[in-house]
VEXDREN-2710 file (C-alpha; in Angstrom, 1 decimal):
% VEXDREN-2710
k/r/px/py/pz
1/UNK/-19.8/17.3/16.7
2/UNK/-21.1/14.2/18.1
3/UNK/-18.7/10.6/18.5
4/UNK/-15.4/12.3/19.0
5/UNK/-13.6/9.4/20.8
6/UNK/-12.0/7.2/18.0
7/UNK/-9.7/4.2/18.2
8/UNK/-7.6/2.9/14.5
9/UNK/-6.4/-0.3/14.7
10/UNK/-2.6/0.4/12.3
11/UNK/0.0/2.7/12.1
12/UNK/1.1/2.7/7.9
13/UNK/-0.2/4.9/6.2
14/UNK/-4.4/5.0/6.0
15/UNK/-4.1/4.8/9.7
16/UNK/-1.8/7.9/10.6
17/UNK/-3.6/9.3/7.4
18/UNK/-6.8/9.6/9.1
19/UNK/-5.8/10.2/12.5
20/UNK/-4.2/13.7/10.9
21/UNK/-7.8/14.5/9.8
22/UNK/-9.8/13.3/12.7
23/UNK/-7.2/15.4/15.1
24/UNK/-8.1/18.4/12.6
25/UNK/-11.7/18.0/12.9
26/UNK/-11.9/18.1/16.9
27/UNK/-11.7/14.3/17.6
28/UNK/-9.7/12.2/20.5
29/UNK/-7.6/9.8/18.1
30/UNK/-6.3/6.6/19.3
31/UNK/-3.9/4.7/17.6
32/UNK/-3.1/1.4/18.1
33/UNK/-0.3/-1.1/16.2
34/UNK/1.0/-4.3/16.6
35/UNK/4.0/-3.6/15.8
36/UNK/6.0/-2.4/18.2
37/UNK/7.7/0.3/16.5
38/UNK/6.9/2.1/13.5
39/UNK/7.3/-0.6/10.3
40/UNK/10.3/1.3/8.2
41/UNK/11.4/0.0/4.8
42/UNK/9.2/-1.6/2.5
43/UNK/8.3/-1.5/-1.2
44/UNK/7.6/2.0/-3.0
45/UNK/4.4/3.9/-2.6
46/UNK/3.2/6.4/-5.4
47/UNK/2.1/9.8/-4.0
48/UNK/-0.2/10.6/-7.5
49/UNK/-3.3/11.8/-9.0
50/UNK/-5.6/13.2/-6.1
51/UNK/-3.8/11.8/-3.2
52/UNK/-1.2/14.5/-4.2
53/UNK/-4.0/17.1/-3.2
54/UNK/-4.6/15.4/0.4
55/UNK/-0.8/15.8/0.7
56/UNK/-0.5/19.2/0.0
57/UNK/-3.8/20.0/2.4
58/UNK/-1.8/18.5/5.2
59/UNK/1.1/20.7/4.1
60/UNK/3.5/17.5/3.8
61/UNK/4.2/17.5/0.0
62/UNK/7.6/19.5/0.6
63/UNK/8.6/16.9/2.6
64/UNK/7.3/13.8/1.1
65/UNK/9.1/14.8/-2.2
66/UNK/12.2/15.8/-0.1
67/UNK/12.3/12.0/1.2
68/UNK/11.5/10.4/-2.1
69/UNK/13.0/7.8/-4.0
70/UNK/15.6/9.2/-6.6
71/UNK/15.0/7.3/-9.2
72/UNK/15.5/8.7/-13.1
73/UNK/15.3/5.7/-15.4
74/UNK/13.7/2.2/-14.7
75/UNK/16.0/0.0/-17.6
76/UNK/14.8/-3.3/-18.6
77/UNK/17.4/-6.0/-19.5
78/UNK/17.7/-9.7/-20.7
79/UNK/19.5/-12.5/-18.6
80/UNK/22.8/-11.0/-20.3
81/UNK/22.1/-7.4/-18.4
82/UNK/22.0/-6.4/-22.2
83/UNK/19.5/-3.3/-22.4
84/UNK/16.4/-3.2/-24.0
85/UNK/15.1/-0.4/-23.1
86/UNK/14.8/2.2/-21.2
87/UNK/11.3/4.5/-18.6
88/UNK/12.4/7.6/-18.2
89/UNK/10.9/7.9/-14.3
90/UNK/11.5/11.9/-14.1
91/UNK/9.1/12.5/-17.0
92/UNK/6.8/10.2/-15.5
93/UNK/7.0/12.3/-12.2
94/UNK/6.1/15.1/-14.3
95/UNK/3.6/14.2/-16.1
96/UNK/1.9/12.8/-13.3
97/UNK/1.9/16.1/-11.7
98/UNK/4.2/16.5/-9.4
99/UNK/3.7/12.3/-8.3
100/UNK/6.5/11.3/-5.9
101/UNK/7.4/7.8/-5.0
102/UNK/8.4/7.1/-1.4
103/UNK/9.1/4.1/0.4
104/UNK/5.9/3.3/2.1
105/UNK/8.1/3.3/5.8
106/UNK/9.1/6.9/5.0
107/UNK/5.4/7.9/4.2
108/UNK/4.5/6.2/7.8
109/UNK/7.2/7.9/9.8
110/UNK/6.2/11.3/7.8
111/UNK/2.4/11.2/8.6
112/UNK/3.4/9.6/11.7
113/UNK/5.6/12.8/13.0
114/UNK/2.9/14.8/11.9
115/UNK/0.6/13.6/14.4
116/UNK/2.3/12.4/17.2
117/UNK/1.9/15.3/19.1
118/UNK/-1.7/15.2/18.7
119/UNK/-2.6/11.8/19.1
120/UNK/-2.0/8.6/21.0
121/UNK/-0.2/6.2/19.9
122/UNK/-0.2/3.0/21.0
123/UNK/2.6/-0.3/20.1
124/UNK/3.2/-3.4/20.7
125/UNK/-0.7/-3.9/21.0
126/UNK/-3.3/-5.0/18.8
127/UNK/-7.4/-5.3/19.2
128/UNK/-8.3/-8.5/20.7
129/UNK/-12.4/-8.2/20.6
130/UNK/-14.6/-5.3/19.6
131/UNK/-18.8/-5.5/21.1
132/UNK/-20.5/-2.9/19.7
133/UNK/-23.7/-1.5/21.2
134/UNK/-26.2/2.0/20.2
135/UNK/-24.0/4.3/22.2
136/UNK/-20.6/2.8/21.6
137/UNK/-17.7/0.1/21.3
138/UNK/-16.5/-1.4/23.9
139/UNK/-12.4/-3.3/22.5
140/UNK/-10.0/-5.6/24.8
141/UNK/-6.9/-6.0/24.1
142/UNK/-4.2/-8.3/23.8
143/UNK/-2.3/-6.7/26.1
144/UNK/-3.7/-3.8/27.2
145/UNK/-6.8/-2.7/29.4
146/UNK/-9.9/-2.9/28.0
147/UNK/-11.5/0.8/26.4
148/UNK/-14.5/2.1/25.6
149/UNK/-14.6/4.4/22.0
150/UNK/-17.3/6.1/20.2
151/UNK/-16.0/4.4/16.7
152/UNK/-13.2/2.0/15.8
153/UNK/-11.6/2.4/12.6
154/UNK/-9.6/-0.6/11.1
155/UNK/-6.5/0.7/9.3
156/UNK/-4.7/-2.6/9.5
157/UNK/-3.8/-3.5/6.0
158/UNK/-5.0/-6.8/3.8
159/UNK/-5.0/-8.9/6.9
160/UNK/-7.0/-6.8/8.8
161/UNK/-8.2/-8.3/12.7
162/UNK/-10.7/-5.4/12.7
163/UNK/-12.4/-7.0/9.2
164/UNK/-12.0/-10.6/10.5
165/UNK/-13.6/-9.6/13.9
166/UNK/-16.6/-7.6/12.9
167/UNK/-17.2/-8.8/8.9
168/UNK/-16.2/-12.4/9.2
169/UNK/-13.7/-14.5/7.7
170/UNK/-11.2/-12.8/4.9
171/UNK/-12.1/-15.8/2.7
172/UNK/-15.1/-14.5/1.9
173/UNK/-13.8/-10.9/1.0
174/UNK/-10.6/-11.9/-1.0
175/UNK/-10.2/-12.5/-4.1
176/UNK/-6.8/-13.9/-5.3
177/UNK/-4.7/-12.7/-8.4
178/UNK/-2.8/-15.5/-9.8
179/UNK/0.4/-13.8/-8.3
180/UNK/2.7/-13.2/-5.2
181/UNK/5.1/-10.4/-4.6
182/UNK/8.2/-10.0/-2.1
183/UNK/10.4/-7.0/-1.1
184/UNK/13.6/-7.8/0.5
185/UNK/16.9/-5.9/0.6
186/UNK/19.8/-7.5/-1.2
187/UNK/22.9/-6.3/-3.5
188/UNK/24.0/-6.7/-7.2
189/UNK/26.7/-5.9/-9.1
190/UNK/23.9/-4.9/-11.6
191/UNK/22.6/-2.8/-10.1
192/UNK/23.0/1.0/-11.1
193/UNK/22.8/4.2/-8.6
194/UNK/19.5/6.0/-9.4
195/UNK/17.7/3.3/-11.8
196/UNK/15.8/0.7/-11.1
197/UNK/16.6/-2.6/-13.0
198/UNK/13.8/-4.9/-14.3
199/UNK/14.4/-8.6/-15.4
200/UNK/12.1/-11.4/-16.5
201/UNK/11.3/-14.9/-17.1
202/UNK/7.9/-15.7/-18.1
203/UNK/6.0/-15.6/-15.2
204/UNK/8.5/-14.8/-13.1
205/UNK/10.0/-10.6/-12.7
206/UNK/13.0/-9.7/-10.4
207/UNK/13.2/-5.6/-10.4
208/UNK/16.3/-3.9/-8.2
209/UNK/15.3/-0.5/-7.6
210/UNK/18.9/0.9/-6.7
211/UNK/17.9/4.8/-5.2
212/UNK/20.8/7.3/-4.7
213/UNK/19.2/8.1/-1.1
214/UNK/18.8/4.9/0.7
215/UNK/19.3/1.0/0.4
216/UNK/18.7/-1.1/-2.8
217/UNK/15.4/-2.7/-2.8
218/UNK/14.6/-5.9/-4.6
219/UNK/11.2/-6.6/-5.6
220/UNK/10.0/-9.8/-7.1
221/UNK/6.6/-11.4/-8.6
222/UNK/5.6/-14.4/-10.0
223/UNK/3.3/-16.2/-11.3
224/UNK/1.1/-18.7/-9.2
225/UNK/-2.2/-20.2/-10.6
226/UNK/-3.5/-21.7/-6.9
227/UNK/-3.2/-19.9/-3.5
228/UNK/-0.3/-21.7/-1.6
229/UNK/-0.9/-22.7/2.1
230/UNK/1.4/-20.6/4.7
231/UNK/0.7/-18.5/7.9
232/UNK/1.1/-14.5/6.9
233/UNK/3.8/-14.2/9.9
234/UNK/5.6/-17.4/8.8
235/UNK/9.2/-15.7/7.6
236/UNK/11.2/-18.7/7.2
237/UNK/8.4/-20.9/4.6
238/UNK/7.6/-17.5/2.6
239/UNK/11.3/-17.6/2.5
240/UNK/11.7/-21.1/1.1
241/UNK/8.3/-20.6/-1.2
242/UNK/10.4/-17.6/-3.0
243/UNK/13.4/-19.9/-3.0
244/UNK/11.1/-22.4/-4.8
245/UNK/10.0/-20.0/-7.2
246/UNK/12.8/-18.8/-8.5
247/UNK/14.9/-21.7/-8.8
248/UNK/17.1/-21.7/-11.9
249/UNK/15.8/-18.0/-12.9
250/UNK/19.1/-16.2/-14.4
251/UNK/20.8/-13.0/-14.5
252/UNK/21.5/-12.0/-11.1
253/UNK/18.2/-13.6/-9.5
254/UNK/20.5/-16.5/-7.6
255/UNK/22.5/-14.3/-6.0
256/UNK/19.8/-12.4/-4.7
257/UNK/17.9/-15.0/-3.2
258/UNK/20.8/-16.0/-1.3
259/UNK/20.7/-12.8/0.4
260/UNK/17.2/-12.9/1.4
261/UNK/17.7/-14.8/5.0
262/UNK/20.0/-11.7/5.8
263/UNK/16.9/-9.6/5.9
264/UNK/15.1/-8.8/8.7
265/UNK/12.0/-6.7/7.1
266/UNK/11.7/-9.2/4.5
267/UNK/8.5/-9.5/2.8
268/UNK/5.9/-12.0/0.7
269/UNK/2.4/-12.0/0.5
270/UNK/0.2/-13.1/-2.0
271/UNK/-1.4/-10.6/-4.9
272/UNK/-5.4/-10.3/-3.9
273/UNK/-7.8/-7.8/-3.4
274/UNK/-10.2/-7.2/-0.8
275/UNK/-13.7/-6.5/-2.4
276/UNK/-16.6/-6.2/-0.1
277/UNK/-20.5/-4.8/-0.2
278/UNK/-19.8/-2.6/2.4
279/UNK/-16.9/-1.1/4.6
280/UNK/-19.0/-0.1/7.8
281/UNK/-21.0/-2.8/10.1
282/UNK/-22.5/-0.1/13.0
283/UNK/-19.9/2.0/14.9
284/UNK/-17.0/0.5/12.9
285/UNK/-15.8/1.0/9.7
286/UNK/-12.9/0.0/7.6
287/UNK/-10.0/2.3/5.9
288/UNK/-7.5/1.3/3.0
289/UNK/-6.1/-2.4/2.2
290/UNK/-8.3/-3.5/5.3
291/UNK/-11.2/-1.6/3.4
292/UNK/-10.2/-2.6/-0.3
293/UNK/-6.7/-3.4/-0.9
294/UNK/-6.3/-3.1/-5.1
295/UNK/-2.6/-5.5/-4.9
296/UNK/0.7/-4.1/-5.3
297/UNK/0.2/-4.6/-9.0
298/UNK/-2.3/-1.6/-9.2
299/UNK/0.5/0.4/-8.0
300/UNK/-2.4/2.5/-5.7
301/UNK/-2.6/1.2/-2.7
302/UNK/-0.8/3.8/-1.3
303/UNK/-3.1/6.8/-2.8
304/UNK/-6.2/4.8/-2.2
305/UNK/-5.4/5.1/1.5
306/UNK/-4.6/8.5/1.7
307/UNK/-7.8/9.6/-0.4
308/UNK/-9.9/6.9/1.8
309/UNK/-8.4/8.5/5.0
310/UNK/-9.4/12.1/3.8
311/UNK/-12.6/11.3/2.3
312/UNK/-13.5/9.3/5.6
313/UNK/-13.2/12.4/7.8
314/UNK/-14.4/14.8/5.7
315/UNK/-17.3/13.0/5.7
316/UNK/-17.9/12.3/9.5
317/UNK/-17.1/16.2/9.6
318/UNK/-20.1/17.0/7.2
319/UNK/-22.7/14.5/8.9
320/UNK/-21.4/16.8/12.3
321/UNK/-19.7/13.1/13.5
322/UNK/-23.2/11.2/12.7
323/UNK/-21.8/7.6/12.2
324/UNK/-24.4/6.1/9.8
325/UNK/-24.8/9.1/7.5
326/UNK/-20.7/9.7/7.5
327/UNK/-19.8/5.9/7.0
328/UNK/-22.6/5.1/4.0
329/UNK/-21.6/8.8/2.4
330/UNK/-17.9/7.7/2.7
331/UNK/-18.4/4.3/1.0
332/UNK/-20.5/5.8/-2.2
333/UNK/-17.7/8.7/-2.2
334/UNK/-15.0/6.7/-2.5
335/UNK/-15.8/3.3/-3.9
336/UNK/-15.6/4.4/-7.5
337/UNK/-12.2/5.1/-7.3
338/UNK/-11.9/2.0/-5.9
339/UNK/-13.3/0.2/-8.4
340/UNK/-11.1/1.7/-11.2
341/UNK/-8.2/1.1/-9.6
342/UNK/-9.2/-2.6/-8.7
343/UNK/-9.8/-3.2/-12.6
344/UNK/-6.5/-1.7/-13.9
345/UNK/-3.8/-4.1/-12.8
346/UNK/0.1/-3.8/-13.8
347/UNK/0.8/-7.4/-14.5
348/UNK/1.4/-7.8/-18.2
349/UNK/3.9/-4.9/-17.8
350/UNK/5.7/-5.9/-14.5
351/UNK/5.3/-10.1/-15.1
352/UNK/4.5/-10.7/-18.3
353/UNK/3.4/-14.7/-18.5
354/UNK/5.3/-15.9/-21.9
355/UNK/7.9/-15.2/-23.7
356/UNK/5.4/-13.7/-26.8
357/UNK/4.1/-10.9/-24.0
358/UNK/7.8/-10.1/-22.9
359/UNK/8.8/-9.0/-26.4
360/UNK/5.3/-7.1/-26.8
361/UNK/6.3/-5.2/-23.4
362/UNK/10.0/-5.1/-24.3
363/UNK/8.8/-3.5/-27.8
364/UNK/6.4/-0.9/-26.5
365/UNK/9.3/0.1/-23.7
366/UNK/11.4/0.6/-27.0
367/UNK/9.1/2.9/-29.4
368/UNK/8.1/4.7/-26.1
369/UNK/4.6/3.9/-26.1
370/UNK/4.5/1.9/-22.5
371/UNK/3.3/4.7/-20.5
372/UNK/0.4/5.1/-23.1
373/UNK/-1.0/1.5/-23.4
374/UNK/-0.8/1.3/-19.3
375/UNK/-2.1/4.6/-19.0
376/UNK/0.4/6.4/-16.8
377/UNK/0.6/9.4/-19.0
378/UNK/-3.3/10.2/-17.9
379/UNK/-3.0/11.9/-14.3
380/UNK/-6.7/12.3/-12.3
381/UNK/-6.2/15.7/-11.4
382/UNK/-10.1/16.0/-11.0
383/UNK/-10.4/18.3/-7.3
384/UNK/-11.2/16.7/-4.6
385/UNK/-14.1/17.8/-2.0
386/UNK/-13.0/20.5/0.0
387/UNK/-14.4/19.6/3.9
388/UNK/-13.5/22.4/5.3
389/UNK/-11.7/20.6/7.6
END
């Protein structure tokens, strides 16, 4: 197999993902991540539909549902904490087949331990420049010594430097949502050991997802009709835009914000997705958000990744490492799951914009037909290509 020398540019979970597969298939992985430790915490990622297959081929499932988050019942209440009704989250699991949700750092560090060994990892470091010619790509660094690879794969998320270096300017690839969404960590007297708590205004959502194996996690959205100006790495003015945002919001929502300057890890980004013709320009290519991020409000991001990071691989593998035939089979395998995932959003369920579409929601979360309207009762189960890898 020919172009075995591969650097990714992330280390969440695409990144690690397809380093695991590469490694298998007889490649010379390079990781690099600007971080400079692994990125632990973070909102929930769903391990579903066929991304629960790629799991189970890397013979991590055991241990991704062994880390999980313990959740049995999401409840959603008014600004009184009065319930109105109640997700039962273990039949959900179930029905899902076998689904697991895990905080996205404990999917990192678990594909992360799983190739370690194998594979270089690199922190504290992050691509500077990338000059692609016939035989190969030639990357500085913004700290390190410069490299030479046979491909570069960008793994690094919605704000991807590979993207912006070789495609041009994210401007032209993102498409904005009319939303933002934060995760921070923060207490409430509300909140109850193994359920998740969900509270709204219109436009506005605060959810406490309390797990019975780790910290409470707070999750909130809102509704934003223009982008706002702010740098991504910015903490302290995402901080006061959320404080902005939610000023005046009841139940427990005040209290919470208070807490968010206490949290290190704390996050707000803005809800878009990344929709471009192509995911390959030469020698590089790109993998999950960097690739086609669906929002948090598809609730796929994380299984989009690990399919993407499969699919990517197994393809290379098949073309026996051939760039040009791998990448454009990779992009025509995997695109029209991107493109139904892209289309089905979970908005009107998690931030409903008026007070008429909170009682709709509130009313189907009664009679128990939520999961049918948003179709979470309809696994994909469909088998995934088998590589051979």
């Amino acid at each position: 197999m020919i172009n075995k020398n591969v650097l990714i540019s992330g280390a969440s979970i695409a990144g690690p993902a397809l380093a695991y597969w590469l490694n298998r298939i007889g490649c010379k992985v390079t990781v690099v991540e600007l971080s400079p430790t692994l990125r632990l915490g973070g909102q929930g990622v769903d391990v579903r539909d066929q991304s629960i297959q790629v799991v189970e081929r890397m013979g991590l499932m055991d241990i991704v549902r062994a880390r999980r988050v313990d959740d049995i019942a999401a409840n959603f209440v008014d600004k009184k904490n009065r319930l109105i009704g109640t997700l039962d989250m273990q039949a959900l699991q179930i029905e899902g087949g076998g689904a697991a949700e895990i905080r996205r750092g404990e999917l990192s560090n678990v594909l992360y331990d799983a190739t370690r060994d194998d594979v270089e990892y690199v922190f504290g470091d992050a691509i500077s420049g990338i000059k692609q010619d016939e035989s190969g790509v030639d990357v500085t660094f913004e700290h390190g010594s410069p490299r030479r690879f046979d491909l570069v794969i960008g793994a690094d998320g919605f704000h991807s430097g590979v993207r912006r270096l070789v495609f041009g300017p994210s401007e032209q690839f993102v498409k904005f949502k009319k939303h933002y969404f934060a995760v921070t960590m923060a207490s409430t007297p509300f909140a109850q050991k193994r359920k998740s708590t969900l509270f709204n205004e219109p436009g506005k959502s605060v959810m406490v997802q309390a797990s019975g194996n780790g910290p409470s996690m707070v999750y909130l959205a809102f509704r934003q009709e223009e982008p706002i100006e702010y740098h991504y790495r910015d903490m302290e003015h995402q901080r006061q835009i959320l404080r902005d945002a939610f000023k005046g919001v009841g139940w427990d929502t005040q209290n919470i914000i208070k807490q968010i300057d206490n949290d290190p890890n704390f996050y707000l980004d803005a809800q878009a997705q990344v929709i471009m013709p192509s995911w390959s320009n030469g020698r590089v290519a790109l993998v999950g958000d960097a690739a086609h991020c669906a929002s948090p409000f598809s609730g796929a991001g994380g299984l989009l990744g690990l399919i993407g990071a499969y699919r990517l691989a197994g393809e290379l593998f098949a073309a026996n490492g051939d760039h040009v035939e791998g990448f454009k089979n990779y992009y025509a395998a995997h695109r029209p799951l991107v493109l139904e995932k892209q289309g089905h959003l979970f908005t009107g369920m998690f931030v409903p914009s008026t007070w008429w579409g909170t009682k709709l929601r509130n009313g189907l979360v009664r009679s128990g037909l939520l999961k049918r309207f948003f179709g979470l009762d309809k696994p994909n189960t469909t088998p995934l290509t088998d590589y051979g890898m």
